[in-house]
C-alpha positions as CSV (number, residue, x, y, z in Angstrom):
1,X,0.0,0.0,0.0
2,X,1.7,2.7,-1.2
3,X,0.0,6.5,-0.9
4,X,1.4,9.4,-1.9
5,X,2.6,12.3,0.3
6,X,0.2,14.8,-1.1
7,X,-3.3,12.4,-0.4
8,X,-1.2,12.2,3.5
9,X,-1.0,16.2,3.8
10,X,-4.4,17.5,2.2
11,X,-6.0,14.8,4.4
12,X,-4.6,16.3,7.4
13,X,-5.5,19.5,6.7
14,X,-9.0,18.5,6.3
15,X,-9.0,17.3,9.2
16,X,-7.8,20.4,11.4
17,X,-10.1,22.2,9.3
18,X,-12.8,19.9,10.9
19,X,-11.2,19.9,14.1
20,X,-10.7,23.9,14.2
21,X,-14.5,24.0,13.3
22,X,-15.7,22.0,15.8
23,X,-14.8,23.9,18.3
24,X,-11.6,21.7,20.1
25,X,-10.0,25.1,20.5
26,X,-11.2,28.2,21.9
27,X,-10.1,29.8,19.3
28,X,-10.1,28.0,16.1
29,X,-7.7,30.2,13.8
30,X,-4.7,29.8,16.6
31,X,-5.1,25.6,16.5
32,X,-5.5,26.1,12.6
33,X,-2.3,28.3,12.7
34,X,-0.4,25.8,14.6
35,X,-1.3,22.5,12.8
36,X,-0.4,24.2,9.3
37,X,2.7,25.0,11.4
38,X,3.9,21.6,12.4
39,X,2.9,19.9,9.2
40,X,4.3,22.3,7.0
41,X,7.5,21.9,9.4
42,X,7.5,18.3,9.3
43,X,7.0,18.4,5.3
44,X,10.1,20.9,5.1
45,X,12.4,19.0,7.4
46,X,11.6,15.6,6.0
47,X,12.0,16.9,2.4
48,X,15.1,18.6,3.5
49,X,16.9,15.6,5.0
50,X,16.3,13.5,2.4
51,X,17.7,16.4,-0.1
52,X,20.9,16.8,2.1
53,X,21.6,12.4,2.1
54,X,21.3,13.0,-1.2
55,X,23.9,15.5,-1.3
56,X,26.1,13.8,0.6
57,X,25.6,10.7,-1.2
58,X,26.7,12.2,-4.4
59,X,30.1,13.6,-3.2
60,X,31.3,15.1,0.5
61,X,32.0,18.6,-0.9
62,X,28.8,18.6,-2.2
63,X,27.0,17.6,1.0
64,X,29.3,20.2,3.1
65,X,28.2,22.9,0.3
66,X,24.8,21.7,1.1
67,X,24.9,22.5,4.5
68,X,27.0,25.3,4.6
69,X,26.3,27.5,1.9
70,X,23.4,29.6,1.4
71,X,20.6,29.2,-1.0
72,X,23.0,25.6,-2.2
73,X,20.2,23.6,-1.7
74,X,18.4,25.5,-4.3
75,X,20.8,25.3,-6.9
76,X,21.7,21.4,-5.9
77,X,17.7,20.8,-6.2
78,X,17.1,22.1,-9.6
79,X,20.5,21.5,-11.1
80,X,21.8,18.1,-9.5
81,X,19.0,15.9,-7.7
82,X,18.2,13.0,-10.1
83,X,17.2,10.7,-7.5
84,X,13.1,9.1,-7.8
85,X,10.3,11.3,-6.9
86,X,11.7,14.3,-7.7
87,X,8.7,16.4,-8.4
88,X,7.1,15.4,-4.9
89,X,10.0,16.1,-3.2
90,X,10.2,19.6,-4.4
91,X,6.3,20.1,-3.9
92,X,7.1,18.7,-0.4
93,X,9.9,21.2,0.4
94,X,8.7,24.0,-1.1
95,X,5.0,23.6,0.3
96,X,6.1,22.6,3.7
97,X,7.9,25.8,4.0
98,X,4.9,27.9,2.4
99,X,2.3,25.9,4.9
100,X,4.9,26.8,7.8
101,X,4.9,30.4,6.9
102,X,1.4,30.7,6.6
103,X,0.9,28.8,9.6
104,X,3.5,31.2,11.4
105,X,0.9,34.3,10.6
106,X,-2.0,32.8,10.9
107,X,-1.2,31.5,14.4
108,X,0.9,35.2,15.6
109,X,-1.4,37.6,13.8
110,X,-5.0,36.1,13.9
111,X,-4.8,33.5,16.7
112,X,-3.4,35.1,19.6
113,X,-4.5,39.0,18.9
């Protein structure tokens, strides 16, 4: 049984939108904030380490400048990732870290003021 990442994360957010509208929370838009939060964090971590084994996996100095380097990742993503799944890996790292931002304001600007 094999399901993709994507089915995994809309499904979850369906559900905190369920959650957040049934009233678990006093104030839905702060739980709503946080879950996009930790699953956009979760999606950009998980993405991320499998991008830096990759890097390293490929050569040392590559791995280092993968770590080390600013905006590296980037270029090793779109330049030097062949490895399977590369279009949901992307998705995964680039909409982790949008769902995390979005989370971030939801949960500062709406949820707590």
């Amino acid at each position: 049984m094999n399901i993709p990442a994507g089915k995994i994360i809309i499904g979850l957010l369906i559900l905190m939108v369920i959650i957040a509208g049934l009233g678990f929370s006093d104030n839905p838009t702060t739980f709503l904030g946080l879950m996009l939060l930790i699953v956009g964090g979760l999606a950009f971590c998980i993405s991320h380490i499998i991008l830096g084994m990759a890097a390293f996996a490929q050569d040392r100095a590559t791995g280092l400048l993968f770590i080390f380097v600013p905006l590296y990742d980037v270029i090793f993503v779109f330049n030097q990732y062949h490895g399977d799944h590369k279009v949901a890996i992307i998705v995964s790292w680039f909409g982790g870290a949008l769902l995390a931002v979005i989370g971030s304001f939801t949960f500062i600007f709406w949820g707590l003021f």
